[in-house]
Structure formats: C-alpha cells, structure tokens
N, C-alpha and C positions, 0 to 999 in steps of 0.2 A: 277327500280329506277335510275339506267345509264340515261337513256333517260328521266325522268320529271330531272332529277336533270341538265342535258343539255340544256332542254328546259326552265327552272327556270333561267339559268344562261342567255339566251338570251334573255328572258325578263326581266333580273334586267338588262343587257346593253342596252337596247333600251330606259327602262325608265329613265336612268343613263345619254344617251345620249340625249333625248327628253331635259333634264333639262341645259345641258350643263355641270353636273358634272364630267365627268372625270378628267378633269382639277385638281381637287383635288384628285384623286385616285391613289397616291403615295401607292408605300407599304406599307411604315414607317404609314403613314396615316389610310392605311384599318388595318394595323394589329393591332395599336392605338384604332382605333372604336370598332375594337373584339371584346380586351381585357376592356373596358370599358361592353360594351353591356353583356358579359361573368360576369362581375360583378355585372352589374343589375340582369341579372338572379341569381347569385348568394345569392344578398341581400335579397330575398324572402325564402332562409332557415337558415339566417342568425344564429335567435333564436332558433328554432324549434328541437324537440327531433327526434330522428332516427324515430321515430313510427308517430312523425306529418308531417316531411317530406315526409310520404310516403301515406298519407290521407291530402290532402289539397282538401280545400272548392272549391264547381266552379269558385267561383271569383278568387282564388288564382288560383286554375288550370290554367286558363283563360290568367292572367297578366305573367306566367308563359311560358306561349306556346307562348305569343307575343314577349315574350325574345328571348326560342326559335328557334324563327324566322326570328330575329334581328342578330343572332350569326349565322344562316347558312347562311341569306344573305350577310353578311361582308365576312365571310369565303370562301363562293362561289365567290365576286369580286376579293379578295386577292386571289386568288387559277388562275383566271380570268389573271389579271394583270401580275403574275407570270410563267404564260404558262401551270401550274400544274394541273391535272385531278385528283381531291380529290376522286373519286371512286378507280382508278389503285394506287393511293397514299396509300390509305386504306387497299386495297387487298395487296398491298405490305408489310404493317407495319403489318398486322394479320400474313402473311406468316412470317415473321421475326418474330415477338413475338411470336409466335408457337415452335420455335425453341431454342428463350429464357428464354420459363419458359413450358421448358415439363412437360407431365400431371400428373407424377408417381412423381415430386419435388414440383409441383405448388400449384395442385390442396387443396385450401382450405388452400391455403397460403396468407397474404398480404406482403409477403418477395419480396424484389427487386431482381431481377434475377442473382445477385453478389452477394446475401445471401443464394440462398436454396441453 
C-alpha cells in the first residue's frame, strides 16, 4: 500500500503540474477542497438508516467511491505540500490510539478515551 499510495501521489503531482495548478495548492486550500469533497461523500448517507447505509445500490456505491477518491486525492496533495507521509502518520496515530483506549476499557465502547 506504501508504495501505490507513493506512486498515486506522484501521479496526482505531475498531473497537477502538467495543468499548472500548484499555484493554487496552499494548505488552507487543499485542506478547504477535503473538507468540502468529505461532505459530498458525506451527503449520500445523509438520510439513510444504519441498515441502508450499509446496502447501497451500484449507482450509489458507485458515486460513493468517486467521493472516495476525491478525499484521498486532496488528502494525499495536502499531506504532499506539508512534507507529511500519511502512511508513518497513520502507523503512528494507530500506535498512539492503542495506548488510549486499551482493549480490557475500549472494547465495545464508543466512550472517549477520558471517559472509560
């Protein structure tokens, strides 16, 4: 995964750079686009019960995974622009959340880790 998520990231820069957008890829910017893109994904379980969020039709699947896709690619520029390696970033926040919600307090909890 390291490695296409590396290789993703130098193909969103070349096509980024083919276009001349950089120019526009302030942080403030990409992490703007995210959190928008995050909301369109969002929007498609806006209504829907726990049991339809979890059976959606192909069309929805579909419009779904193009979201997705839209949220790793912003997330991968933003990560890009920042210097940050969202895989060692991840591995790091799992290692730390491992340690704030052990498994004998957690487990089968949605309490905040200043609650169990």
């Amino acid at each position: 995964m390291p490695d296409s998520l590396h290789e993703l990231a130098e193909q969103l820069d070349r096509f980024a750079g083919e276009r001349d957008w950089q120019q526009f890829h302030s942080p403030k910017n990409l992490a703007s686009a995210l959190i928008v893109e995050a909301g369109e994904l969002l929007e498609h379980f806006q209504w829907l019960t726990e049991a339809q969020s979890r059976d959606l039709s192909p069309d929805k699947l579909e419009a779904v995974r193009s979201e997705v896709a839209d949220v790793l690619l912003y997330l991968i520029q933003l990560s890009n622009v920042l210097g940050i390696d969202p895989v060692a970033a991840a591995h790091d926040k799992l290692a730390a959340n491992a340690i704030r919600y052990p498994v004998e307090k957690a487990r089968g909890s949605s309490l905040k880790h200043d609650e169990l």
